[in-house]
N, C-alpha and C positions, 0 to 999 in steps of 0.2 A: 475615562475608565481608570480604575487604579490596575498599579501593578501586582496586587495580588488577584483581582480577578481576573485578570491574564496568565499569570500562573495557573491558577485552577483549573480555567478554560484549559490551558495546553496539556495540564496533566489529565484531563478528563480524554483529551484525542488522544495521550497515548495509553488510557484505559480501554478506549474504542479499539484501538490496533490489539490492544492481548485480547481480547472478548475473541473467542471462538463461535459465538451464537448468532451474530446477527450478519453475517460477511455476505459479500454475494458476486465477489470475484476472486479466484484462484489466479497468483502468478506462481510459474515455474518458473524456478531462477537458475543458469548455471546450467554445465554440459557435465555426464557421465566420466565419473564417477560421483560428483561433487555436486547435486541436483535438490533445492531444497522447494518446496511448494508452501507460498505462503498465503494467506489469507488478509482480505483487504476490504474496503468499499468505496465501489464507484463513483457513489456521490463526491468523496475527500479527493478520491484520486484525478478524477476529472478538473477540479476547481483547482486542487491547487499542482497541477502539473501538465502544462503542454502540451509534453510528449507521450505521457500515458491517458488524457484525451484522447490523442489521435490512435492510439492504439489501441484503445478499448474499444475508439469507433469505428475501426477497421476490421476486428473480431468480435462484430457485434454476436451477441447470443442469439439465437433462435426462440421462439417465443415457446417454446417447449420444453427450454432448457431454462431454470433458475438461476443457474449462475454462470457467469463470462470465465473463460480461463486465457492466457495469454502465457505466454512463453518468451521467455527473455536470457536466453545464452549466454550473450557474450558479456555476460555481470555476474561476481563471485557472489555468491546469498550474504556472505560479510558484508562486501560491501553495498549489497539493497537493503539488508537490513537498516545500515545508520541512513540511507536514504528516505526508507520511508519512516523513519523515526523521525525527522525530519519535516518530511511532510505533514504529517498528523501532530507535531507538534513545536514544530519549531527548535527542535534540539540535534544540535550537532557535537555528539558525543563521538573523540575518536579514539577513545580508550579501548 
């Protein structure tokens, strides 16, 4: 594969992450005051991370509900954002 179609590939996952339309898990990131809700998908989340596998599989949705929500505290929204930028695309920006 060349390395521009890895590039496109990664810029295309972090076009997936801003797309507001086709999400199907809510995470709550961060404790009050400081509480940001962001939107994700399962599919990415599951494959490429572990620990939010086991986390989704632990808060499974109910077949009544469309989308999964999961709550995650003791992490600033800062710093899950460059996480899951990250994940979806392989970029670790710490600007």
């Amino acid at each position: 594969m060349s390395t521009q179609f890895l590039s496109k590939l990664s810029q295309n996952y972090i076009e997936i992450l801003a797309d507001d339309e086709y999400y199907d898990v809510t995470i709550e990131i961060g404790e009050d005051p400081n509480v940001k809700i962001l939107r994700a998908h399962m599919n990415i989340l599951c494959y490429r991370s572990p620990y939010l596998r086991r986390t989704l599989a632990s808060n499974k949705k109910n077949k009544a509900n469309i989308l999964s929500h999961i709550k995650l505290p003791n992490i600033s929204p800062e710093v899950f954002q460059i996480i899951l930028k990250y994940i979806y695309g392989g970029i670790l920006s710490l600007n």
